[in-house]
N, CA, C and O of each residue as an XYZ file, in Angstrom:
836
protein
N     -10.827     32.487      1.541
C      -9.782     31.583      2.039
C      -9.400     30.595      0.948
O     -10.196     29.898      0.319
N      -7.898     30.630      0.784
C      -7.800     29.517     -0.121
C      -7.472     27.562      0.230
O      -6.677     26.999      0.983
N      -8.263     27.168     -0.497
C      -7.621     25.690     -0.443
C      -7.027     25.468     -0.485
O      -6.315     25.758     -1.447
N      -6.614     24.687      0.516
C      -4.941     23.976      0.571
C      -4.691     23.203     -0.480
O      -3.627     23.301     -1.091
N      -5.866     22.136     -0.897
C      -5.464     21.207     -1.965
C      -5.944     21.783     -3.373
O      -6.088     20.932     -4.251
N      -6.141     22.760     -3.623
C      -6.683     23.444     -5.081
C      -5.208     24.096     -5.436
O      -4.944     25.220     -5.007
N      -4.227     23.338     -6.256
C      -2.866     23.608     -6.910
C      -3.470     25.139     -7.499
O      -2.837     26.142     -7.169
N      -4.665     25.290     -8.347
C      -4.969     26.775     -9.418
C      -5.152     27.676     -8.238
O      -4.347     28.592     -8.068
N      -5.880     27.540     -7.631
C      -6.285     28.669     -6.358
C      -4.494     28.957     -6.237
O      -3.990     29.813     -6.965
N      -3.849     28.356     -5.499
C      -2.845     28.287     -4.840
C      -2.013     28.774     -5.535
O      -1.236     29.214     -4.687
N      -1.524     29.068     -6.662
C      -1.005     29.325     -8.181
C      -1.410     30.860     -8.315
O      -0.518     31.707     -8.338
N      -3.135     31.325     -8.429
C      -3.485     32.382     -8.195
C      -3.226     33.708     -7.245
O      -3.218     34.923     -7.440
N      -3.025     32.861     -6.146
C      -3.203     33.773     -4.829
C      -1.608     33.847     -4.585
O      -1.336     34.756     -3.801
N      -0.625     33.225     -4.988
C       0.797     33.811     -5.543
C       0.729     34.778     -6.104
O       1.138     35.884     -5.753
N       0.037     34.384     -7.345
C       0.205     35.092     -8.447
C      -0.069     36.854     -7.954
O       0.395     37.938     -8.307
N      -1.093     36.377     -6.946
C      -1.888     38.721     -6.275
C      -0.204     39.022     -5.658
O       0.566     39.842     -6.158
N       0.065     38.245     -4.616
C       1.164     38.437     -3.843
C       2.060     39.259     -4.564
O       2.369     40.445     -4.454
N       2.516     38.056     -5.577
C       3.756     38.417     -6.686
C       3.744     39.956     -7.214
O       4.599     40.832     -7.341
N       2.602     39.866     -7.414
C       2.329     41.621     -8.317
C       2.254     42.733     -7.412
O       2.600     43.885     -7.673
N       1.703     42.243     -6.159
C       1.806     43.043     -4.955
C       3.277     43.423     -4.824
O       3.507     44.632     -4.865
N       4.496     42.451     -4.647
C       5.734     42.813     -4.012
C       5.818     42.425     -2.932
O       6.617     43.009     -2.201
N       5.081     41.352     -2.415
C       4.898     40.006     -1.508
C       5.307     38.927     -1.511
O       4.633     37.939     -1.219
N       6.735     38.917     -1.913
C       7.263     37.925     -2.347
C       7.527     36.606     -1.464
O       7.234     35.475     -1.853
N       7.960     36.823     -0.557
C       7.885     35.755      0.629
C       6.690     35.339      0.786
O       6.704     34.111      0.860
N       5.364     35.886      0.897
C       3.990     34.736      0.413
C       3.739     34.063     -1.014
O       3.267     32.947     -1.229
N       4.214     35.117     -2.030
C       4.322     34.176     -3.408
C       5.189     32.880     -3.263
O       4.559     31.831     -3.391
N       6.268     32.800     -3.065
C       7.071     31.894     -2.666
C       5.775     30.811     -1.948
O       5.043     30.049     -2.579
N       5.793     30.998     -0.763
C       4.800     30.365      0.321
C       3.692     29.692     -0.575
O       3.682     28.513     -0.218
N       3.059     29.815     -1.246
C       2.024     29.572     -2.004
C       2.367     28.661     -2.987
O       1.893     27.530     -2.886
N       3.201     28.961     -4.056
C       3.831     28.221     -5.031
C       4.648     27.047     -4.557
O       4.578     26.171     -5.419
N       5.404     26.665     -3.525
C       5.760     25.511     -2.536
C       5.167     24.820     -2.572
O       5.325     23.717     -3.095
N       3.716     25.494     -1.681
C       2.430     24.542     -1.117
C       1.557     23.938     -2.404
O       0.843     22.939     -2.482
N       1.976     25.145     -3.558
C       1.330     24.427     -5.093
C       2.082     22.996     -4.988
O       1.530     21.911     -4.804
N       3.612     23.267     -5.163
C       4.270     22.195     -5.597
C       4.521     20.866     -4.640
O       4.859     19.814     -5.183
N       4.362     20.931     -3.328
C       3.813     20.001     -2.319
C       2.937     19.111     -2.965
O       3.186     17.906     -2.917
N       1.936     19.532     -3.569
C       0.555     18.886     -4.115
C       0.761     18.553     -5.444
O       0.062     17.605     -5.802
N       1.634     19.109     -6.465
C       1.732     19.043     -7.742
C       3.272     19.668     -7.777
O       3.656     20.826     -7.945
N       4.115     18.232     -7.514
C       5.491     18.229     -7.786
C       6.020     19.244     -9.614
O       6.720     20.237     -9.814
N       5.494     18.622    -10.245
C       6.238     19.281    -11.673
C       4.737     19.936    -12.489
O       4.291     19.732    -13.618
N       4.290     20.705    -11.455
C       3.818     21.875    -12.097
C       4.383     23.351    -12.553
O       5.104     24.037    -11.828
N       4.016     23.670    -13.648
C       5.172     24.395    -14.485
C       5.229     25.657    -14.147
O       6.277     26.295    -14.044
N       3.427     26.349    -13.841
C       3.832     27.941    -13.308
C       4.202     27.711    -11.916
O       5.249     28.327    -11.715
N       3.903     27.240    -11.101
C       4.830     27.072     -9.891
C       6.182     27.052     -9.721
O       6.804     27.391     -8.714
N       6.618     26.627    -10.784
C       8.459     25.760    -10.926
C       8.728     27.186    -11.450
O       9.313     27.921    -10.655
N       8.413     27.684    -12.609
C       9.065     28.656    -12.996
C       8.898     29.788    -12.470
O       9.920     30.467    -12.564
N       7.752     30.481    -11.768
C       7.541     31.266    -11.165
C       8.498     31.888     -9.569
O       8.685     32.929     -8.939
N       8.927     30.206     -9.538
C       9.451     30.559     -8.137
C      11.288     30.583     -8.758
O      12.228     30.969     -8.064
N      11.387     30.140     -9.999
C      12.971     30.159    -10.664
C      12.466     31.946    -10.558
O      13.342     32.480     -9.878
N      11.708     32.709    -10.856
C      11.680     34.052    -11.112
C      12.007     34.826     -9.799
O      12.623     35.873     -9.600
N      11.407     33.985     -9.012
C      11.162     34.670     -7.425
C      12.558     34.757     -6.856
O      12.847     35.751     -6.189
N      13.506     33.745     -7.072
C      14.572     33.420     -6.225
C      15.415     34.284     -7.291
O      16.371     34.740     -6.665
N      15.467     34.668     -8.513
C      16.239     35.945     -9.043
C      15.837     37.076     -8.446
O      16.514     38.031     -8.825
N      15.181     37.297     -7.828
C      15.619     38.778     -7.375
C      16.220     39.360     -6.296
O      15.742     39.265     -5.166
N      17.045     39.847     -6.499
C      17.785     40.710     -5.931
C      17.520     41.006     -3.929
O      17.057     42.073     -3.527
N      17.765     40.300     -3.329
C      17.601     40.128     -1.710
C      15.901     39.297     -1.577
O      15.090     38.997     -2.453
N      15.877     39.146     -0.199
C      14.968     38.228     -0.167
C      13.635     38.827      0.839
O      13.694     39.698      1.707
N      12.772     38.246      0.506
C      11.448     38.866      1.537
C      10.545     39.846      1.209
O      10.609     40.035     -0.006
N       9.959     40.359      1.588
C       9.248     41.638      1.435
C       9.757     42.840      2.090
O       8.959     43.602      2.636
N      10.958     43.070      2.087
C      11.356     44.561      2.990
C      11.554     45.437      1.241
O      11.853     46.631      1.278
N      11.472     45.138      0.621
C      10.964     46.287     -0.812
C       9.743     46.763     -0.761
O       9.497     47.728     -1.485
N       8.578     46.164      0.176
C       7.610     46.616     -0.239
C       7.255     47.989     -0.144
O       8.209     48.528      0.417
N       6.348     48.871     -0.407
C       6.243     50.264     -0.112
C       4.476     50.292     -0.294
O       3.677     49.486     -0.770
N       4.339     51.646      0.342
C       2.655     51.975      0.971
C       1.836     51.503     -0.370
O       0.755     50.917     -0.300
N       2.367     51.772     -1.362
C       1.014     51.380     -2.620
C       0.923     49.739     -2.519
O      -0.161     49.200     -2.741
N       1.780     49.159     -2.269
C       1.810     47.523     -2.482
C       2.493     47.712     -4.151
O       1.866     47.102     -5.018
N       3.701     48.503     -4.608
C       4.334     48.447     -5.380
C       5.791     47.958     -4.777
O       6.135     48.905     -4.070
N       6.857     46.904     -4.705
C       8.212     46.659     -4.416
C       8.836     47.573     -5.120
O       8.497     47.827     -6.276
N      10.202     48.410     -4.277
C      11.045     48.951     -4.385
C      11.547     48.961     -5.899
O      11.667     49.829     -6.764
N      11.821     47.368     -5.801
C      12.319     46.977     -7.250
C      12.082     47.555     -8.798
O      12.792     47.786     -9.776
N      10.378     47.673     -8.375
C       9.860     47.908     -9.584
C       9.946     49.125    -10.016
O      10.064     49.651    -11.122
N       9.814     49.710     -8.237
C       9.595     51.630     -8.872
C      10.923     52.194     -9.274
O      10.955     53.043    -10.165
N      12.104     51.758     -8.643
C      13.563     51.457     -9.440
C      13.847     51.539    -10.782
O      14.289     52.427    -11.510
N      13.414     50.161    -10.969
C      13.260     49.975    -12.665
C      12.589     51.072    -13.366
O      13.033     51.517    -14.425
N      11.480     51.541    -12.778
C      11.025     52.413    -14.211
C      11.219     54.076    -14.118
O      10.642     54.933    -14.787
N      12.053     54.216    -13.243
C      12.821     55.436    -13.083
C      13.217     55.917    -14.200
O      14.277     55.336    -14.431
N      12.920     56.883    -15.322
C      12.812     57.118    -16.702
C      14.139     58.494    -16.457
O      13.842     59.530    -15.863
N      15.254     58.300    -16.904
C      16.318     59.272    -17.234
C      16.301     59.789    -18.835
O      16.243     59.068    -19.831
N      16.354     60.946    -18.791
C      16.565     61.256    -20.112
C      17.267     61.065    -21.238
O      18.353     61.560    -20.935
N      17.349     60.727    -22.189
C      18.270     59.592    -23.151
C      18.453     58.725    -23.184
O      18.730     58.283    -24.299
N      18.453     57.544    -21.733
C      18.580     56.519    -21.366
C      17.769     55.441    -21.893
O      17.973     54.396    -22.512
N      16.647     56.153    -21.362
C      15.079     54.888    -21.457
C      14.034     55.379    -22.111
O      14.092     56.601    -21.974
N      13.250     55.131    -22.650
C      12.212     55.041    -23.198
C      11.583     53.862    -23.637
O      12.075     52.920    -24.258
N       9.894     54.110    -23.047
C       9.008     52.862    -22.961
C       8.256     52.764    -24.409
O       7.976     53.729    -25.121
N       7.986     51.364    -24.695
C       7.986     51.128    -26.263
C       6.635     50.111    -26.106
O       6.764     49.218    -25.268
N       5.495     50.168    -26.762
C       4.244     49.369    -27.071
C       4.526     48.930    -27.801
O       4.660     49.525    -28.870
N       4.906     47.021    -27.597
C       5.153     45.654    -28.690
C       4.101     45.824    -29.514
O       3.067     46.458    -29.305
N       4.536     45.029    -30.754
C       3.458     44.468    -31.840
C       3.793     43.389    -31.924
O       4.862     42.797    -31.776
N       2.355     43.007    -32.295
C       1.776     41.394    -32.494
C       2.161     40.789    -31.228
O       3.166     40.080    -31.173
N       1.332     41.047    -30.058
C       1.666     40.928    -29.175
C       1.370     39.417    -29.059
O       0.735     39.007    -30.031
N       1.650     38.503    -28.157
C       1.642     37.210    -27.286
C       0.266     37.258    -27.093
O      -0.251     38.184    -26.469
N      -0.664     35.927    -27.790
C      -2.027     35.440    -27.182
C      -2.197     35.615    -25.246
O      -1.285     35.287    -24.487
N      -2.966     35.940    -24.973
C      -3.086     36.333    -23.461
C      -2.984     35.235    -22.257
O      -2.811     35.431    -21.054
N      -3.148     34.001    -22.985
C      -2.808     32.663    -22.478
C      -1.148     32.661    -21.897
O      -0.726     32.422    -20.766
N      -0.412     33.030    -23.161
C       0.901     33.509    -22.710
C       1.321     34.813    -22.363
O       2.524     35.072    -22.409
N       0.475     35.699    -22.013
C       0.630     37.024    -21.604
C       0.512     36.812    -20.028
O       0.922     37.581    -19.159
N      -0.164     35.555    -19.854
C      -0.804     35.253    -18.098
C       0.661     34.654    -17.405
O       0.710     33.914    -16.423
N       1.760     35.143    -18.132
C       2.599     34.352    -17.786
C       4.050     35.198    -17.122
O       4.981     34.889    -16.378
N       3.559     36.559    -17.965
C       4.261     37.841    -17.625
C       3.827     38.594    -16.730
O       2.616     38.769    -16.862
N       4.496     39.402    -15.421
C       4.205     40.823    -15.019
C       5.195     41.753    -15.071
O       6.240     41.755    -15.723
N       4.663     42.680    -14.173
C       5.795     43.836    -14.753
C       6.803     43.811    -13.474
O       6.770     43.492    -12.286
N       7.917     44.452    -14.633
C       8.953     44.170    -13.476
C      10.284     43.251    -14.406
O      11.430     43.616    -14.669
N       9.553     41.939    -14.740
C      10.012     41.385    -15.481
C      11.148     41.564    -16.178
O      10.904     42.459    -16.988
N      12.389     41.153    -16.315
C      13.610     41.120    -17.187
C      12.808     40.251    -18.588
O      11.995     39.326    -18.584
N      13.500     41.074    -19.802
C      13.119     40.437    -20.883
C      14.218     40.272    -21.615
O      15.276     40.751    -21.208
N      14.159     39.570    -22.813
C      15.404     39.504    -23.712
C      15.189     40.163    -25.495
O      14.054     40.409    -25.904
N      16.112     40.323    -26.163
C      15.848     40.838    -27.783
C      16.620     39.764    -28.068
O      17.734     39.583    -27.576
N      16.049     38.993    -28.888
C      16.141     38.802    -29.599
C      16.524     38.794    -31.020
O      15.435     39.068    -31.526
N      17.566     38.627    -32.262
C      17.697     39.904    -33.008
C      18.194     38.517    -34.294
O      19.103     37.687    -34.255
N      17.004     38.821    -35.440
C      16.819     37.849    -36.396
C      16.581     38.360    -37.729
O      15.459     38.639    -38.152
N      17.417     38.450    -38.235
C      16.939     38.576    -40.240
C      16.332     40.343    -39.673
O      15.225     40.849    -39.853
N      17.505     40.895    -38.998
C      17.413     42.621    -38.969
C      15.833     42.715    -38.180
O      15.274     43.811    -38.206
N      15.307     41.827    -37.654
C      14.111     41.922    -36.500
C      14.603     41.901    -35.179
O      15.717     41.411    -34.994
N      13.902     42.389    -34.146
C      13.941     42.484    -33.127
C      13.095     42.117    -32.037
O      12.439     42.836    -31.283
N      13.251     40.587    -32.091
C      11.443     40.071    -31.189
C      12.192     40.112    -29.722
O      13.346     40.060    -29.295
N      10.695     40.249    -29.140
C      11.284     40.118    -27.568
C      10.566     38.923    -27.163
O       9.567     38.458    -27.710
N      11.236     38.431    -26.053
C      11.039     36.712    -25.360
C      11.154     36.884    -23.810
O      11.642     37.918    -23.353
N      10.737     35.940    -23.048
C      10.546     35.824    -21.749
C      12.323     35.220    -21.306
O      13.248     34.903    -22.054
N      12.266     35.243    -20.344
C      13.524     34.522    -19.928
C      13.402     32.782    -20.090
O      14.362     32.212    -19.573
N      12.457     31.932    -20.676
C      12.202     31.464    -20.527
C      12.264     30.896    -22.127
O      12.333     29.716    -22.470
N      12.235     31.672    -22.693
C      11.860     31.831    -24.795
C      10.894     31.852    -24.703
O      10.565     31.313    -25.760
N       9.879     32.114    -24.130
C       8.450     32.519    -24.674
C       8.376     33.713    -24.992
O       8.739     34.725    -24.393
N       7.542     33.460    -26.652
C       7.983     34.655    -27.645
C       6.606     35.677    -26.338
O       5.942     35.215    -25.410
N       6.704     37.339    -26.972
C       6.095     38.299    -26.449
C       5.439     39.022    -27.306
O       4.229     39.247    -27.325
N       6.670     39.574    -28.385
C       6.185     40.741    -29.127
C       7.480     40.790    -30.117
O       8.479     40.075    -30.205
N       6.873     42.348    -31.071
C       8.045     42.650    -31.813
C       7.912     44.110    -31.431
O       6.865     44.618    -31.030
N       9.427     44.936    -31.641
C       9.139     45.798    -31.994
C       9.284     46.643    -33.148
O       9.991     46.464    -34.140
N       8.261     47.896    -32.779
C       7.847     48.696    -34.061
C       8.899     49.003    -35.103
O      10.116     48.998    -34.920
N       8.432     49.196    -35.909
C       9.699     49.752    -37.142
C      10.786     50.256    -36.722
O      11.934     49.821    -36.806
N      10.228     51.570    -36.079
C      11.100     52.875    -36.024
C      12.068     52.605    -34.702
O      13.127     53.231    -34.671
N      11.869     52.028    -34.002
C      12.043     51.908    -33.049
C      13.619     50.530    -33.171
O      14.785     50.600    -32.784
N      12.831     49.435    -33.893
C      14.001     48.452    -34.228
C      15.461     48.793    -35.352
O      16.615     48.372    -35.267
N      14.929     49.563    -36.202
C      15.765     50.212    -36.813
C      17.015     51.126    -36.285
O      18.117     51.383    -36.769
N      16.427     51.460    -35.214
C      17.097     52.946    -34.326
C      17.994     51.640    -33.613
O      19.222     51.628    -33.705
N      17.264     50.584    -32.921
C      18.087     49.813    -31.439
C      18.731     49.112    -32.443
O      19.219     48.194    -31.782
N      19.111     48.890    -33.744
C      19.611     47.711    -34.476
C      20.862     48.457    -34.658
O      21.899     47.793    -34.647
N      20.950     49.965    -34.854
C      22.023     50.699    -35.262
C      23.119     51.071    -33.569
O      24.348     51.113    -33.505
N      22.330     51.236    -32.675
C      22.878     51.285    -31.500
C      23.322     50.181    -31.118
O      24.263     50.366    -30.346
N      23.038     48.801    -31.333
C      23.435     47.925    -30.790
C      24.576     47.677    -31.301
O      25.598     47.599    -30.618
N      24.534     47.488    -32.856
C      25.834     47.588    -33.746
C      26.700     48.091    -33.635
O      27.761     47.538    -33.923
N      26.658     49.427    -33.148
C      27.656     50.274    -32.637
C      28.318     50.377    -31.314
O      29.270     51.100    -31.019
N      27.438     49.249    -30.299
C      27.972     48.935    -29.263
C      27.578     48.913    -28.096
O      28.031     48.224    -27.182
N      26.483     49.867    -28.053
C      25.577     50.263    -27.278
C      25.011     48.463    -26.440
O      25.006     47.364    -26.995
N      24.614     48.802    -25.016
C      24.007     47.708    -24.038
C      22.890     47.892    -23.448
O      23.017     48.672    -22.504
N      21.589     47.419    -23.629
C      19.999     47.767    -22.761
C      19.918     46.749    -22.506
O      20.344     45.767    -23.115
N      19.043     46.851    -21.038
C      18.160     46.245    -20.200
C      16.731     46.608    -20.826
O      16.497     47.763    -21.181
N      15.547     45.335    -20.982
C      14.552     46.083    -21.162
C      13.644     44.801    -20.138
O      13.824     43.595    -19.973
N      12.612     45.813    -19.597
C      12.095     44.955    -18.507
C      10.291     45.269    -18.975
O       9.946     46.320    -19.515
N       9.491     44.335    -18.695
C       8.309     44.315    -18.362
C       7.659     46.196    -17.881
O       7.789     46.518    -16.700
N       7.157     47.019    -18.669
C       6.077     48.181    -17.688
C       4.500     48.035    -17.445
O       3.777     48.358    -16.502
N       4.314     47.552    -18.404
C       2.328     47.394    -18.486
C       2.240     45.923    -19.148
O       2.961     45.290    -19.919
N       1.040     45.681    -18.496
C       0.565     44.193    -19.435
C      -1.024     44.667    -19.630
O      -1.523     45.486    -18.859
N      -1.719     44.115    -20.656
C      -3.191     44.378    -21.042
C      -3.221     43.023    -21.695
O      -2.331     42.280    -22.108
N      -4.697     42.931    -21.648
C      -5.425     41.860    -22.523
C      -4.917     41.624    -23.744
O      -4.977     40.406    -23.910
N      -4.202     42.422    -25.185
C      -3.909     42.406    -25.607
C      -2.888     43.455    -26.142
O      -2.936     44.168    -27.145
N      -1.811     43.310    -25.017
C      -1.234     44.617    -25.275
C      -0.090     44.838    -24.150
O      -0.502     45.054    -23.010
N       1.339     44.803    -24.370
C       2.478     44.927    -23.636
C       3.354     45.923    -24.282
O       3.580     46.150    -25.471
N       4.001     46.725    -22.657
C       4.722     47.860    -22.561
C       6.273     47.238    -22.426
O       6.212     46.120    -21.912
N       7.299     47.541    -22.661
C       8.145     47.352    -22.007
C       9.401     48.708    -21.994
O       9.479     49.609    -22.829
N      10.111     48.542    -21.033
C      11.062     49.723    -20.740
C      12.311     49.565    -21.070
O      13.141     49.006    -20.354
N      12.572     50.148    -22.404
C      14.441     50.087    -22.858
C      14.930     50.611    -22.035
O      14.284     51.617    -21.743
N      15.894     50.467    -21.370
C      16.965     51.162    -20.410
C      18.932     51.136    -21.003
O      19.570     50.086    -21.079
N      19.359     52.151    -21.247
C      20.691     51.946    -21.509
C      21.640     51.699    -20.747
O      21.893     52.664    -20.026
N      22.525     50.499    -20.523
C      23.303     50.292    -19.434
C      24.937     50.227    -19.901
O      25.859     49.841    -19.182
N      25.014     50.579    -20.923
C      26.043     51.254    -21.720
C      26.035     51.856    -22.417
O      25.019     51.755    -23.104
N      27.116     53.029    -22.907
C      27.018     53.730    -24.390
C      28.469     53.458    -24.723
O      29.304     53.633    -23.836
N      28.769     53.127    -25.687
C      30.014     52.778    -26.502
C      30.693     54.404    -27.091
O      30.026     55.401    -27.367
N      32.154     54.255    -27.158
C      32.476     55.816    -27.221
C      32.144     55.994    -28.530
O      32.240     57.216    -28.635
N      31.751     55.497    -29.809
C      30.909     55.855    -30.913
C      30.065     56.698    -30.797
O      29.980     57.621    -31.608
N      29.114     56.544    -29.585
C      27.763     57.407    -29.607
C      28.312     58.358    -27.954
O      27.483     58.850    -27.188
N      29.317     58.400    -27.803
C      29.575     59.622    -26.375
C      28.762     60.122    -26.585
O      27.835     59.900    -25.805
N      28.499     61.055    -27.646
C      27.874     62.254    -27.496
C      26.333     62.615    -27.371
O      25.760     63.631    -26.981
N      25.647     60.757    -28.101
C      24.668     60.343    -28.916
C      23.834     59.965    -27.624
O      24.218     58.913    -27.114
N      22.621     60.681    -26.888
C      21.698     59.784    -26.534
C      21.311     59.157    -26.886
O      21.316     59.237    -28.114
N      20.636     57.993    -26.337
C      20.196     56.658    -27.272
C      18.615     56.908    -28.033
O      18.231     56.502    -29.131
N      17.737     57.897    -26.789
C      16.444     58.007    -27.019
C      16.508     59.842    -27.018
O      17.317     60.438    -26.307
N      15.529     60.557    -27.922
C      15.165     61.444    -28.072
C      14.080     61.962    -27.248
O      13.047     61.414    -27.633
N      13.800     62.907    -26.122
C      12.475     63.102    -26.032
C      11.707     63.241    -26.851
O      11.967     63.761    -27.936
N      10.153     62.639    -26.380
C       9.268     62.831    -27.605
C       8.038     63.062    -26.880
O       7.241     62.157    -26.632
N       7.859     64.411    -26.499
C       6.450     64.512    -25.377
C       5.326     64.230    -26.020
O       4.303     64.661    -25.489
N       5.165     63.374    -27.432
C       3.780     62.848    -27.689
C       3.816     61.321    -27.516
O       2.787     60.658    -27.647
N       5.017     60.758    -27.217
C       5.189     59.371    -27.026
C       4.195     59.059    -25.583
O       3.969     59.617    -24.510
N       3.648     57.408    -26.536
C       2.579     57.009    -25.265
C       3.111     56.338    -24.310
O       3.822     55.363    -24.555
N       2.813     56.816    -22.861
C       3.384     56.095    -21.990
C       2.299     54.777    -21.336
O       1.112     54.930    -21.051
N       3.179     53.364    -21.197
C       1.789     52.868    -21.312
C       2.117     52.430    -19.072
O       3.084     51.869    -18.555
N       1.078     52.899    -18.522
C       0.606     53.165    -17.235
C      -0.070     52.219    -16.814
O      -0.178     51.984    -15.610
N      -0.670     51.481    -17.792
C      -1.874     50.942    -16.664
C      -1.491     49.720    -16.631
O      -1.098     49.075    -17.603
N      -1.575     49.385    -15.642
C      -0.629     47.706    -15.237
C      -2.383     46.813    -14.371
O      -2.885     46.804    -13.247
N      -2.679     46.283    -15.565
C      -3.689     45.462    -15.177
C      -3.263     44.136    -14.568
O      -2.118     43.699    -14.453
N      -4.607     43.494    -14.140
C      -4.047     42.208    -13.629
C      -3.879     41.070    -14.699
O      -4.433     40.915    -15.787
N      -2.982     40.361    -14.069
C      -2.407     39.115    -15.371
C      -3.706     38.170    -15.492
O      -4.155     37.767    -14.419
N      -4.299     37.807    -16.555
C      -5.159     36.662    -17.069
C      -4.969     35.403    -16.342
O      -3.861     34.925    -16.584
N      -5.634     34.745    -15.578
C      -5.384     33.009    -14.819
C      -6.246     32.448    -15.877
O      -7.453     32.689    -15.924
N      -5.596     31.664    -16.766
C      -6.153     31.212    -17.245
C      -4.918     29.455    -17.540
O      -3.714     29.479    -17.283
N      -5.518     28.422    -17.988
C      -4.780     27.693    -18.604
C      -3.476     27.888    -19.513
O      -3.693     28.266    -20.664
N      -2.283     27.698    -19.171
C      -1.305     28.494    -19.988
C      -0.677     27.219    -21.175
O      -0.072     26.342    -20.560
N      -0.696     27.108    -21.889
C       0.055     26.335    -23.392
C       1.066     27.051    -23.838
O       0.958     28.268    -23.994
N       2.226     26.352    -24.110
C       3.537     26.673    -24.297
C       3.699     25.787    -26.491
O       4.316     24.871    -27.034
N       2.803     26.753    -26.857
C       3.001     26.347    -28.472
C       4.257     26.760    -28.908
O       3.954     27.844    -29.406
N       5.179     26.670    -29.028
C       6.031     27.139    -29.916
C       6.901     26.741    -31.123
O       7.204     25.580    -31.397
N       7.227     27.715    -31.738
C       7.264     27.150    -33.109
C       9.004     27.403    -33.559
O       9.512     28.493    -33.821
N       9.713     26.024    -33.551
C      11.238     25.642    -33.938
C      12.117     27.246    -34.904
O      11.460     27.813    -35.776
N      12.638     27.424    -34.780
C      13.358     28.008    -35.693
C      14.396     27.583    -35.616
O      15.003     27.224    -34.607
N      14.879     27.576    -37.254
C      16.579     26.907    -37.810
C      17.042     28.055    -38.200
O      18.142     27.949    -38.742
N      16.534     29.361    -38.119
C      18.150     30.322    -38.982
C      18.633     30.695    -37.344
O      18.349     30.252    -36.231
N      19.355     31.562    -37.784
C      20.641     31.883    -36.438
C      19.719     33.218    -35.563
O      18.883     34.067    -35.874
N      20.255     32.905    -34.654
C      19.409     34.149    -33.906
C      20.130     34.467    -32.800
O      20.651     33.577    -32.128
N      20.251     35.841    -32.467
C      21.528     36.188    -31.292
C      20.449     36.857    -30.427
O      19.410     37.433    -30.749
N      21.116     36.560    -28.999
C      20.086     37.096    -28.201
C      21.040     37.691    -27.198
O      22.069     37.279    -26.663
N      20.133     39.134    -27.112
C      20.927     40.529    -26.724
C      20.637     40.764    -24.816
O      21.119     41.736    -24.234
């Protein structure tokens, strides 16, 4: 049973909900956080996350305790999407801050491609081959969604999705099958731990995709 007056408990036991696809108790929980602790930050932002999605309540939920939403999202079409393992991933302090599901952003700096929370909390980069390929598609016109698939201790998935192709690439899928590409599956639970928001200023220009 959780404490009414323990803000972390209360923060936590959102937090199962949330990943469940229980959203109307995540909500419920994070309130009763903020009842007790007006400008607490995973509460505040958690529930800015909650109230983006797309209808309200738990009627997404389905028999695994996976939401509609999610199994949606990672609906893998051929050419479209393909799931990509970040580098230099986010200390796990700020990894406790992500699940899956998640809308993310690119970032796109000095021909890099970092990814960030909706929030600018940095995540990851991605791989060579991979930024090289989305730097030339994007240029050319091309539009992705890429959302949250797996989180690990040290280690995030996320899912490119194409939500345009520019008539440059008609012909051009964006992604190649590659039946040795790793799919990353295992969607552990998020770290509760104390979360710190270090981040570090940047002055050159940076466009975010």
């Amino acid at each position: 049973k959780v404490d009414p007056q323990n803000v972390d408990a209360l923060n936590r036991q959102a937090r199962v909900h949330m990943e469940m696809g229980k959203f109307n108790l995540a909500k419920k929980y994070y309130s009763e956080a903020l009842k007790i602790d007006p400008y607490n930050p995973i509460a505040i932002k958690n529930l800015k996350i909650l109230k983006s999605f797309k209808g309200n309540g738990d009627s997404g939920l389905i028999h695994n305790g996976i939401s509609k939403l999610s199994a949606s999202l990672f609906l893998q079409e051929p050419g479209k999407t393909k799931i990509v393992n970040l580098l230099k991933v986010a200390e796990p302090q700020k990894l406790s801050k992500a699940f899956c599901g998640m809308k993310v952003n690119m970032i796109i700096k000095n021909r890099k491609i970092t990814i960030t929370d909706e929030f600018d909390n940095y995540l990851g980069v991605m791989p060579d081959d991979i930024n090289y390929h989305l730097l030339k598609l994007l240029k050319g016109g091309n539009k992705y969604d890429l959302f949250i698939k797996a989180i690990k201790v040290n280690g995030l998935a996320v899912l490119i999705k194409e939500t345009y192709r520019s008539k440059k690439f008609k012909n051009q899928p964006s992604f190649l099958e590659n039946s040795t590409a790793t799919l990353a599956t295992e969607i552990l639970t998020n770290l509760d731990q104390n979360e710190s928001d270090d981040e570090t200023d940047e002055n050159e220009e940076e466009q975010v995709v």
